[in-house]
N, C-alpha and C positions, 0 to 999 in steps of 0.2 A: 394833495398827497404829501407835499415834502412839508404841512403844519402838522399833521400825525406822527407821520417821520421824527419830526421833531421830537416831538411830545413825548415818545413811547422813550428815545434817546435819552431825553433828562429823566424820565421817571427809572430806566432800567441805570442809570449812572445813581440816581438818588441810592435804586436797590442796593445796589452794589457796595457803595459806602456803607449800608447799615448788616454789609454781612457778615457772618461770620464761616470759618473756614471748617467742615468737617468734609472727612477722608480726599481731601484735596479739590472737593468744589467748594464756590461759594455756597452759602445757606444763609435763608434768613429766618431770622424768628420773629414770628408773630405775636404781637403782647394783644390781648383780647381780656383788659381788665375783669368785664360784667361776664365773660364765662370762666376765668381765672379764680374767681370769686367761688362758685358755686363748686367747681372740683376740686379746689384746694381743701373747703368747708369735706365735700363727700369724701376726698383721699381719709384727712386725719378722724373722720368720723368711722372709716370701715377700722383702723388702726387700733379703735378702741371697743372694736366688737367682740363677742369672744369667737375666738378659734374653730371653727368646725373641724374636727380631725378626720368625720367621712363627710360622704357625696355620694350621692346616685351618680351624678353627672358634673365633672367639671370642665366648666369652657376655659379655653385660655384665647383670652385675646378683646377688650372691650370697646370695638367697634360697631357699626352699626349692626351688624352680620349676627357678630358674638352677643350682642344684648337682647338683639330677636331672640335668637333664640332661646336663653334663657326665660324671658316673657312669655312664650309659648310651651315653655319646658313646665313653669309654674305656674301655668294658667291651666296649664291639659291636668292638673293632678297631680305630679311631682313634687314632692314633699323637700328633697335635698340635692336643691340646685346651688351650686357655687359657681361664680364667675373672677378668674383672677385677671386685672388688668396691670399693666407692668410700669406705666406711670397716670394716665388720664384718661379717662371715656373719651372717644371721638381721637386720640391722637392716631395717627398714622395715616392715613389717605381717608379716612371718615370726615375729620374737621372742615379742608380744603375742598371736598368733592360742590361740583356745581350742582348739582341735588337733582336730575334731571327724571322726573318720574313719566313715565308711557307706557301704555299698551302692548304697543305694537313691539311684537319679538316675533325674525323672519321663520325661528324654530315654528315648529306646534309646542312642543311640552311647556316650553319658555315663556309661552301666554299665559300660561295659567301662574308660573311663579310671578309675574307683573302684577294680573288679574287681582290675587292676592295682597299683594304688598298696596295697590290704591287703594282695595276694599278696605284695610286695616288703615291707613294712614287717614282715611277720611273719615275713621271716627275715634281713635287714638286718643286725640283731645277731651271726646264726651268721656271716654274711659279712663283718665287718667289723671285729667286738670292740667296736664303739659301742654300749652300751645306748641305745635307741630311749624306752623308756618309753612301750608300748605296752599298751593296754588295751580287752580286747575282751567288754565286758558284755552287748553287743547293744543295740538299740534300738528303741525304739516310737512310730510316729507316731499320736497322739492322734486320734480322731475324735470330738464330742460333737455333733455335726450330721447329719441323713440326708444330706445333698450329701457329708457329706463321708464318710461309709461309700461311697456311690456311685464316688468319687473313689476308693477304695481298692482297691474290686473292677475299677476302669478300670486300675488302675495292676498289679493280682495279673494281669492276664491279658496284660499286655507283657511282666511278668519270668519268667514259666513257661517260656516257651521260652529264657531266658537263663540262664546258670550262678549266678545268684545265687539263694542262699536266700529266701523267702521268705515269710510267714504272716499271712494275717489271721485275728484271734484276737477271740476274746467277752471282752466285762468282769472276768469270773472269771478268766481266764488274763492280764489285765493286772492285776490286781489280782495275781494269783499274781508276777508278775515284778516289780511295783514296788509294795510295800505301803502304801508312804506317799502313793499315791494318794485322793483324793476321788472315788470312782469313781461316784458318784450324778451325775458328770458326763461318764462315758463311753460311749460307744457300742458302739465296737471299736475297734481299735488293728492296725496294721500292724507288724510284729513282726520286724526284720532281725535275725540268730542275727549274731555275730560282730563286728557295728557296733561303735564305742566312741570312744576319744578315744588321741591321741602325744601326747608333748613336742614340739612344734614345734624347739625346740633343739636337744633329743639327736637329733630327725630327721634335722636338718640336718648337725651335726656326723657323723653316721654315714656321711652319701651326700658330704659331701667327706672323710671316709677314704678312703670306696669308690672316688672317684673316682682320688684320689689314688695308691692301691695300684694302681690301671690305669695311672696313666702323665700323667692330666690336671697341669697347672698351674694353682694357685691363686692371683692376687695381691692383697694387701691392704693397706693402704689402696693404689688405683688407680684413682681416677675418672678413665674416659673426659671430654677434654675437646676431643678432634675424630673425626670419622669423614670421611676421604676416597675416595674411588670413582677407583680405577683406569682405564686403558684397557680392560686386559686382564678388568675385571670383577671384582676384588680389594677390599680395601678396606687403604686404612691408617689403622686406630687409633692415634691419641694419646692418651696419655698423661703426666703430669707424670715418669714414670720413663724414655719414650722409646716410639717407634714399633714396634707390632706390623703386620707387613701378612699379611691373614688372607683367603681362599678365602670365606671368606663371617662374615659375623657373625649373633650370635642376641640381640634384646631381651629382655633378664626382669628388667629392672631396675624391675619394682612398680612405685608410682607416680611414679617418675621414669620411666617409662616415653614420656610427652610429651616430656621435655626429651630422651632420648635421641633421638627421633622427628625434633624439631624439628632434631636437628645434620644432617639432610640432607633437610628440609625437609616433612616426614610433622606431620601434625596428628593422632597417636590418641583417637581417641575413649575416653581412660579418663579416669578425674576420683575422688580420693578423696572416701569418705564417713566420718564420725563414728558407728562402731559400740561400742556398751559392752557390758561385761558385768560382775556383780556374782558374788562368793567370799563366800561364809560362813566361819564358824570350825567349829568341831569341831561338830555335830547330835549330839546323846545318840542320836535316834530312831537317826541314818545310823550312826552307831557302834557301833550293838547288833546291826545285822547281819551276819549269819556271809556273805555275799557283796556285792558290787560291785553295787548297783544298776545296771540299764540307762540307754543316755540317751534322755532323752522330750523328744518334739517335742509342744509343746500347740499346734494350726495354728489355731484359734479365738484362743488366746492370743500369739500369734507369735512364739515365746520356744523357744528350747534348754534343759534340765537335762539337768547329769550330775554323779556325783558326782567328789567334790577332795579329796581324802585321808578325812577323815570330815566333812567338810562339802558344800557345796554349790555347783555355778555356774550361774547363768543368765544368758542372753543375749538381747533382745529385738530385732525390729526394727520399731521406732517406727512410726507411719503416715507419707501424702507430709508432710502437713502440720507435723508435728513435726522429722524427721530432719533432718538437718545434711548440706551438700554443703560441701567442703575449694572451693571454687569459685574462691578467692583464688588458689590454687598452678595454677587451668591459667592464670589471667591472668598471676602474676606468676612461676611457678616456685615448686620446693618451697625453703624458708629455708636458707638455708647451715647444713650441719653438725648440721642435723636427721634422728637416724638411729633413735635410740632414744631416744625423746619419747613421752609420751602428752599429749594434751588435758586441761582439766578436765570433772571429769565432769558430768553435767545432769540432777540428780533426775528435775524438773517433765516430762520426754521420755520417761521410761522409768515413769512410776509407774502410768499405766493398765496397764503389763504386769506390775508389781510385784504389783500386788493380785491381777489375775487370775492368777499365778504362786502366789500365798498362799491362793486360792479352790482350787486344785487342786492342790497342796501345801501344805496346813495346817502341817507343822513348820514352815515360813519367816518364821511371824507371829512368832516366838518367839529368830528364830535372828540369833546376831552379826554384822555385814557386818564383815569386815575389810581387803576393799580393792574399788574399780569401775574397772575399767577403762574408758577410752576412747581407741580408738587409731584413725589411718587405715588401712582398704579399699578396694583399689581395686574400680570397676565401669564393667563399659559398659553401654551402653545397653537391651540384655536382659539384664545379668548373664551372659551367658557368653562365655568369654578369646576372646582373636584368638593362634589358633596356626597356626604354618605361612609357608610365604614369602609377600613381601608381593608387589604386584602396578605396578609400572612402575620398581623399584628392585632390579634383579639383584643376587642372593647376602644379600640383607638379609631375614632371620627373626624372627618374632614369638613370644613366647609370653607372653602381657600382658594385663592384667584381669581376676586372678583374683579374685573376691569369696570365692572356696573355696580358696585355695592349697594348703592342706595334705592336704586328699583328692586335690586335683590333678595334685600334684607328681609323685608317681611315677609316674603312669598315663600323663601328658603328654611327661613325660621319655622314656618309652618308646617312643611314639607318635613324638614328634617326632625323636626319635635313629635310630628306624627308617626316618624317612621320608628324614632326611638321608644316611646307612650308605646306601638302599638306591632311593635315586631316585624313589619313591611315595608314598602313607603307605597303612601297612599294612591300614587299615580306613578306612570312610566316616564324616569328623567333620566335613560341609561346614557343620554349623551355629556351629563356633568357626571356620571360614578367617577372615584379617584383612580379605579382599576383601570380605564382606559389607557390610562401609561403604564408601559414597564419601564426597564431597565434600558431601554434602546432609546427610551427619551432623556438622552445624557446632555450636558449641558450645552454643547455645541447646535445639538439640534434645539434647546430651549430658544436660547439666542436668534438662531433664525429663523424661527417660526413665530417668537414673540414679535421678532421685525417687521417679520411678513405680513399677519394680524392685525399690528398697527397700522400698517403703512394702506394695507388692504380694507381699512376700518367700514368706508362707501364704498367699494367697488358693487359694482352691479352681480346680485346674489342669483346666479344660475342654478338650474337641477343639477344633478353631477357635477358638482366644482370640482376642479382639483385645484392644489398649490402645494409649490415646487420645492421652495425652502427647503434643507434642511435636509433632502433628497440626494440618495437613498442613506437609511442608516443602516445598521449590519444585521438588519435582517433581510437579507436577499436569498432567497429558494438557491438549490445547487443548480436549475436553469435559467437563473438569471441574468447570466453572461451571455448566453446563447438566444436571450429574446428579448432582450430590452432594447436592439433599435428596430423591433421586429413590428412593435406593434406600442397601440398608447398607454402607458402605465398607469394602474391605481395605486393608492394609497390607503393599505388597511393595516391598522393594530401595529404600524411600524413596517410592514412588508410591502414590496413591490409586489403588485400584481397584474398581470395583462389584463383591460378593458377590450379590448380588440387589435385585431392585425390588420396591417398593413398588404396590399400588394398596387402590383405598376397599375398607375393610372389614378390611384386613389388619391385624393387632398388628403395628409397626412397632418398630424398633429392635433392638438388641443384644441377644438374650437369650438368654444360653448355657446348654448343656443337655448330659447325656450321652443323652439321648433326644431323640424327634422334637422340634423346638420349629417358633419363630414363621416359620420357612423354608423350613418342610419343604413346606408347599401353594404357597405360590409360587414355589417351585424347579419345581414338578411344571407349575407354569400356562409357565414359561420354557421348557423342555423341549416343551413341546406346541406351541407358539409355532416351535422352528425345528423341529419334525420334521411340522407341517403347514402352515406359513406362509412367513413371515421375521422373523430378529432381527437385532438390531444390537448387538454387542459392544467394547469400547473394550480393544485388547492393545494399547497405549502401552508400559507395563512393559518388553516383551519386552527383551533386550539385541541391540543391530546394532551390526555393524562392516563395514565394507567392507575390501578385502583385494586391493592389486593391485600390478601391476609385474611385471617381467621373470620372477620367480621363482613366481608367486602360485600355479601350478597346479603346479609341483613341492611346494609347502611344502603344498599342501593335499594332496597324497595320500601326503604320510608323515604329515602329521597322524590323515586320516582314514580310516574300514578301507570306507567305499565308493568308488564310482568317484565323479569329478566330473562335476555335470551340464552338458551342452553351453548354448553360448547362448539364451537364453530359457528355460531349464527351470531345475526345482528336483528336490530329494530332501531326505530325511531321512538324515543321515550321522551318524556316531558317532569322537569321539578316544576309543582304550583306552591305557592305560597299557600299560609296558612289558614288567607278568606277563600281561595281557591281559583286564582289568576295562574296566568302562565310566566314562570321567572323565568324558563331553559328551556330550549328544546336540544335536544342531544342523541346523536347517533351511538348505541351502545353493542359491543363487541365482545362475547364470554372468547377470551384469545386458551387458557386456559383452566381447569376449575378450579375458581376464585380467582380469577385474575381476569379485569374489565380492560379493555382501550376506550376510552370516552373521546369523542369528538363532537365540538360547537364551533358556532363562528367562530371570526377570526377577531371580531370587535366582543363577543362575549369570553376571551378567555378568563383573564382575573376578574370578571364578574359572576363567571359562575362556581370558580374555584374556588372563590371566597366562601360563597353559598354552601359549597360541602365542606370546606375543612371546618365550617361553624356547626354544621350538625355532626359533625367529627366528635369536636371539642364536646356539645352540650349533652350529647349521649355518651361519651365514654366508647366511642367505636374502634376494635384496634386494628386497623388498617394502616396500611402504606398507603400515600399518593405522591407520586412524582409527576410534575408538568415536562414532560417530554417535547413542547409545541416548536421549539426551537432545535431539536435533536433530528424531527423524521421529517422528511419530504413526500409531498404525497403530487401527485401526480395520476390527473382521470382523463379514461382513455375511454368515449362511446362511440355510437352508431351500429348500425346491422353488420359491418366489415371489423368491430374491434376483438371479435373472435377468432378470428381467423388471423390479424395480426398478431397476437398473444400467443395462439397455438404456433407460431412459429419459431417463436422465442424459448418454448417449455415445453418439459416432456408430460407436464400437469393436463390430464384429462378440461378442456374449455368448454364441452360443450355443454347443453342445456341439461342432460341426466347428470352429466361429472359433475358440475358445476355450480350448483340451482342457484337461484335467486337469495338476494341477505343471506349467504353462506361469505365464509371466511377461512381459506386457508395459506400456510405455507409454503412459498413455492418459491425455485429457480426462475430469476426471467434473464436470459440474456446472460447466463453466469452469476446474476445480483441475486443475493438472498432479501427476499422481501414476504411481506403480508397483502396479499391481492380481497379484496372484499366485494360482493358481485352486487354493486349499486350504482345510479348513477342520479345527479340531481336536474340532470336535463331530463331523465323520464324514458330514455333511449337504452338499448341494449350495453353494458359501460359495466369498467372495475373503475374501483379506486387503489391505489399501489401504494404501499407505505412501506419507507426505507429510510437506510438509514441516507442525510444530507450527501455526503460525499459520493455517492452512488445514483444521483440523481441525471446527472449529465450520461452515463454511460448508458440507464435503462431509457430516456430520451432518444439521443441517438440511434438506439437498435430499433424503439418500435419506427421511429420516421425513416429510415433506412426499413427493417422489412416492411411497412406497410405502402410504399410507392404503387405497386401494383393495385393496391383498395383505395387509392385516391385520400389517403392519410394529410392531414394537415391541421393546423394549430386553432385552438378557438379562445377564448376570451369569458369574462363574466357577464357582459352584457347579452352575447348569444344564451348562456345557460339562463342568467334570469326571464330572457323571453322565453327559451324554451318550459322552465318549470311552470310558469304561468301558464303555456298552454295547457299544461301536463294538468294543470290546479294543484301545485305541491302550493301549502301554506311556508309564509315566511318566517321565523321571529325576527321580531325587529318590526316587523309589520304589518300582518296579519292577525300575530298573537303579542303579548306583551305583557304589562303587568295593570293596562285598563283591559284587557278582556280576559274571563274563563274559556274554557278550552272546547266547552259546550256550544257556545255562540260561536265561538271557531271553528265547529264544523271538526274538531277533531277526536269525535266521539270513540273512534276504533283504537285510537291510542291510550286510553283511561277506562282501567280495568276494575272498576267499583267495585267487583266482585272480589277479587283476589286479596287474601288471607290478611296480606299487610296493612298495616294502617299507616297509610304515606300520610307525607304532609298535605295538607286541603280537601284530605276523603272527606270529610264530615261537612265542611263548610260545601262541599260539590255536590253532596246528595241534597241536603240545603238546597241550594241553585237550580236542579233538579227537579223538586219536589212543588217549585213555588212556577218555576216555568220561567220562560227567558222573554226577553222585551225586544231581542234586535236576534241576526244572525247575519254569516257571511253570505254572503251572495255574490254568483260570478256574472259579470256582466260585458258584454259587446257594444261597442261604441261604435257611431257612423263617423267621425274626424275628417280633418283634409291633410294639414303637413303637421297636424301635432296629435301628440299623444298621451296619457294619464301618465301620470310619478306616483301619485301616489299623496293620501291629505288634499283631492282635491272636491270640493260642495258637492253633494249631489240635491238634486229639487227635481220635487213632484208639485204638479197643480200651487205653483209659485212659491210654496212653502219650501224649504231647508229640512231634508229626511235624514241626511247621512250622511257617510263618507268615506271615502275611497282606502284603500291602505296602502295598495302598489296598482301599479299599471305598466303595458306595454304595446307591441306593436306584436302581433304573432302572426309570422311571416310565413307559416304552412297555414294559414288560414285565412289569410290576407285584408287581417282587419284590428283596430283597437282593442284591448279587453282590459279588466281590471278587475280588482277584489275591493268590494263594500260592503258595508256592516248597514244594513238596512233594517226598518219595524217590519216586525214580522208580519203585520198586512201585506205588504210589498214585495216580498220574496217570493215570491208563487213564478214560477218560469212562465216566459213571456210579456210580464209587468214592465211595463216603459217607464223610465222614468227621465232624468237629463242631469247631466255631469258636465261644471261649469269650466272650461279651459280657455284662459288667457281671456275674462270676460266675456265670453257667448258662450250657452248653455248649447251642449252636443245631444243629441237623442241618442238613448242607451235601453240595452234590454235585458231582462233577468233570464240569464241561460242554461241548461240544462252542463255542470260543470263533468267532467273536463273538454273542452274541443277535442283534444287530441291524445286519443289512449295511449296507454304506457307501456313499453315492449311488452312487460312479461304479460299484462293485461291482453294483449294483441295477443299472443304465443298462446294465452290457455284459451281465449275465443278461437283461435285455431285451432286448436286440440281438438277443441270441442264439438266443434264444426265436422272436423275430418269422424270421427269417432261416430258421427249421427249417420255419417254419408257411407 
């Protein structure tokens, strides 16, 4: 131990000497002659190109990210790509990156950007004549915990129905693939065939060939040092060489990604972090082997190895407590002329992963360090990028925050070049849109949730995480004060929101679980609660905009594929994209003529408001929209007793003639002027109330004060998502999205092909139609013991891989597992068994006649109906 000690001592004293001092740390610079050579040659060659004065598309930023995509911008057809870099390809966290390429992303959608990015990088070369220096030994992620074997079997039955390979393997078979393991501390190991590490450099260099040979332009040195916005929707880029005016522009300028943000007045939420990693010299052990060691993830240890010619690298990430945030460059910008710089490096941060890295790689206690890196990463606040258009600023693209850039690069490239080529994006990645932040992710919360992220980098990935960081920001509901030690908080779109409540007796608090845990019996007492009483639910989150003007009922029904609903009513509507996928679904409200209330999640708000103020823009529509989602508090009140609470409150007619179902009106409740709407999304007899925020606590208070007598009490989002599932309401987000049409969704009632409009995706849906569908939903019943579906989990028929789940639950008035799967249409016939694979053993499941559990008004008119015979 104290010859390493040593070692890294004089090596980080040698750094230290040779560095030099920008915005008050050390830095060092890296002289890198044979690559110094070739971008000096490309800078003065782009210098004496001529000028392109337009652009279809100009990227800024010539990192790995930024030059994807150009490559794939000019490769898909694109005639006038320009790419401006501000001093060198690869400067910025591209150069330094330990090039670390895999499969394995714990997301779903994040697979397929991987999937992408090695399919491309393993033939790169044959297309270009750039050696990539690509190397694909495979890789193991460590497990020496039962959680985290758990973890691994959670994570084999997401990738089963995905194209990627996959294996969890015993001790003996990691021990067979990486010998110089200490395996007296493994478990199993999760085993990706083909994993391995690039040249971040030769990457780059290869994809501007590629791009290049399509037709793109490259300029260098070229910092952007204005961006203006057109009438027409254009932009003209400045630069020190002269004005480009570009169709639209793309950020990937790394962690300059703020300052490019800030030239038209954008605050991104990325902020560099201080990530090292540590090179060995020559390993005798590594050097006796007749192959390439794999790279191993120790997720106890939080550290990367792979091997580096015949040495070693690892890479830690520190805890919150230790890690470094770059915090200086969002206040003050990043230091002029800092491009390829490293940090000095910081033993005392990394040496609890040093030893632990020497505990289960024994060569390491022995072996030479001969350089550590430290360079900046960018991250946002979950660690993953903001790609995609941004949302109140036409033609301006993101692709920004990569803390993974170099597995990123080609999958994103692809993704986002498709989306731009083809007016969509090809597939569902609404977990990187940019619009998932607003303004509530101010920089205090960037900080601590960047912290958190890093520090959280291995932590063991449960269903429902939460993390705490950063908590709460100011968007808290007007009962926030009143129920946040009541019960355990989520975290949506920046809002607190109750998961469940608490009462005496219960284990309380956060305790995550792949199995039933501390919520499972008081989810079941919340559920009981509105399906024989009344509850009271806090949907503050939700997003609202109102939507009026001369035009508002034209722009809505090309928006959307239902009809609109008349004065006083509501429906459920859906925007499809233009192949005929589902991009929104959205509860829609004629409040008065010409005048919408729109309501979506609470994670789709700036994703869907983007979506309309763009068909705003491109039709000429003259309408108002204002996002109101932070202005009204809404507040849902069901069960068979929420009538009778409410009539106590108002002299408004509640009952079933006064009242009817999807109506909407005006009313006194409790003295509050509010908007009551007769829906509920548990499926139960229920309003939704919308008010204004500061009115929220007092129409709270009245209905749990009058409703004592009906056995009135609080419920949570884990009770409604069980209950909807009973009900079979579809989810977005999961059920539907922008890989399924609305058809295969089972949401045929809502798409009115008939009606006069010509929405977006009619054409391409009667298409889909016409030709007949290959899969459908299907609701299915699981036999389980202490665990339950989420949702993305394998299903298998007669040993083969059918499908796949989308949500799942426990439905506690029926006393058994169910979920929603997208199965071949052989298969869906009610009664069909098939098996749904959780935590490694396959459960028997069966195709069932949906919904379990009728929905009031459905119950109420089978009554009708009944009495009327009799």
């Amino acid at each position: 131990m104290s010859r390493i000690l040593n070692l890294i001592s004089r090596k980080l004293r040698r750094d230290f000497a040779a560095c030099r001092r920008i915005d008050g740390l050390p830095v060092r610079t890296i002289c890198c002659t044979s690559r110094k050579q070739g971008e000096q040659s490309d800078a003065s060659s782009a210098l004496r190109k001529r000028w392109k004065d337009t652009a279809e598309t100009v990227i800024i930023g010539g990192g790995c990210v930024g030059v994807s995509l150009a490559y794939h911008l000019a490769k898909g057809g694109m005639k006038d790509v320009v790419l401006l870099e501000k001093s060198e390809l690869t400067a910025g966290s591209t150069w330094h990156a330990a090039g670390l390429t895999t499969y394995y992303h714990p997301g779903i959608n994040l697979k397929r950007v991987h999937y992408d990015s090695i399919k491309l990088y393993e033939t790169l070369e044959a297309e270009t004549g750039q050696a990539v220096g690509l190397h694909q030994p495979g890789s193991v992620r460590i497990a020496s915990t039962p959680a985290r074997v758990d973890e691994m079997r959670y994570q084999m039955t997401r990738t089963h129905w995905n194209v990627t390979e996959q294996y969890l393997i015993g001790p003996e078979k990691v021990n067979e693939l990486f010998p110089l393991l200490n395996i007296n501390k493994v478990l199993a190991g999760l085993y990706t065939p083909e994993d391995g590490h690039i040249d971040p450099y030769s990457l780059t260099m290869a994809l501007a060939a590629g791009a290049r040979m399509y037709g793109a332009q490259i300029y260098n040195p070229a910092p952007v040092t204005g961006l203006s916005p057109t009438a027409d929707g254009k932009w003209d880029v400045q630069t020190p060489h002269g004005t480009i005016r570009a169709n639209r522009i793309v950020n990937t300028a790394g962690f300059w990604a703020r300052e490019v943000g800030k030239l038209i007045g954008l605050e991104h939420p990325t902020i560099p972090v201080h990530h090292q990693y540590v090179v060995t010299a020559t390993v005798p052990e590594v050097k006796a082997l007749k192959q390439e060691l794999p790279v191993i993830r120790d997720l106890e240890g939080s550290y990367y190895l792979r091997q580096e010619r015949d040495g070693l690298l690892f890479g830690p990430y520190e805890k919150m407590e230790k890690m470094v945030l770059q915090d200086s460059w969002v206040r003050d910008g990043v230091p002029p002329g800092f491009g390829k710089e490293l940090f000095e490096s910081d033993l005392d941060r990394i040496m609890e992963h040093v030893e632990m890295a020497m505990e289960m790689v024994p060569v390491l206690k022995t072996a030479d360090i001969i350089n550590i890196v430290s360079g900046p990463i960018t991250y946002t606040p979950d660690l993953l990028p903001m790609v995609g258009p941004h949302h109140g600023v036409p033609n301006y693209w993101t692709a920004i925050g990569f803390g993974y850039g170099i597995i990123h690069a080609g999958g994103i490239g692809k993704f986002l070049g498709n989306w731009i080529l083809n007016g969509e994006p090809p597939y569902d990645l609404i977990e990187c849109d940019p619009n998932r932040y607003g303004k509530w992710a101010d920089v205090p919360f960037m900080c601590a949730k960047a912290r958190e992220s890093y520090g959280y980098n291995n932590v063991v990935g449960y269903p429902k995480e939460e993390r705490f960081s950063g908590r709460p920001t100011y968007r808290t509901s007007g009962v926030y004060e009143l129920l946040k030690d009541k019960g355990s908080m989520g975290f949506h779109a920046g809002w607190e929101q109750p998961h469940w409540f608490y009462k005496s007796g219960d284990e309380t608090g956060y305790k995550p679980s792949f199995r039933r845990t501390n919520w499972f019996g008081p989810v079941g007492r919340e559920c009981q609660l509105v399906m024989e009483k009344v509850g009271v639910i806090d949907l503050t989150p939700f997003g609202k905009f109102i939507v009026k003007g001369k035009d508002s009922l034209k722009l809505l029904d090309r928006l959307f594929a239902n009809t609109m609903p008349k004065v006083g009513l509501t429906n459920i509507s859906h925007m499809l994209t233009p192949n005929g996928r589902v991009f929104a679904e959205v509860t829609i409200t004629q409040l008065t003529p010409g005048e919408f209330l729109l309501i979506t999640g609470s994670g789709s708000e700036l994703h869907d408001l983007r979506w309309i103020e763009a068909e705003v823009a491109d039709g000429g529509y003259e309408v108002e929209i204002s996002n109101v989602t932070d202005d009204i508090g809404v507040l849902g009140i069901a069960g068979p007793n929420s009538r009778k609470v409410l009539q106590k409150l108002t002299d408004e007619d509640m009952s079933d003639a006064g009242f009817k179902f999807l109506h909407c009106k005006q009313i006194q409740l409790a003295g509050v002027p509010l908007r009551a709407i007769r829906i509920s999304y548990t499926g139960e007899l229920g309003w939704e109330l919308y008010m204004d925020q500061k009115n929220m606590a007092t129409v709270y208070k009245a209905m749990m004060e009058a409703g004592k007598d009906e056995g009135i009490d609080n419920f949570g989002t884990y009770a409604m998502g069980s209950l909807r599932l009973e009900k079979g309401f579809r989810g977005w987000g999961a059920e539907m999205n922008c890989d399924t049409n609305p058809l295969e969704a089972g949401l045929d009632y809502f798409i009115k092909l008939n009606k006069p409009a010509d929405f977006i995706g009619k054409a391409a849906l009667r298409e889909i139609k016409a030709k007949g569908l290959k899969r459908k939903l299907s609701y299915l019943t699981l036999d389980t013991d202490d665990i339950d579906p989420e949702g993305n989990e394998t299903i298998w028929y007669n040993g083969k891989v059918v499908g796949n789940t989308t949500s799942g639950a426990y439905s506690y008035t029926t006393q058994q597992s169910l979920a929603f799967a997208y199965l071949p249409l052989e298969l869906c016939s009610v009664g069909q068994k098939v098996e749904v694979e959780l935590l490694g053993r396959k459960y028997p499941a069966m195709v069932t006649q949906e919904p379990l559990v009728l929905t009031e008004p459905t119950r109420t008119r089978l009554q009708k109906k009944a009495k009327s015979k009799s």
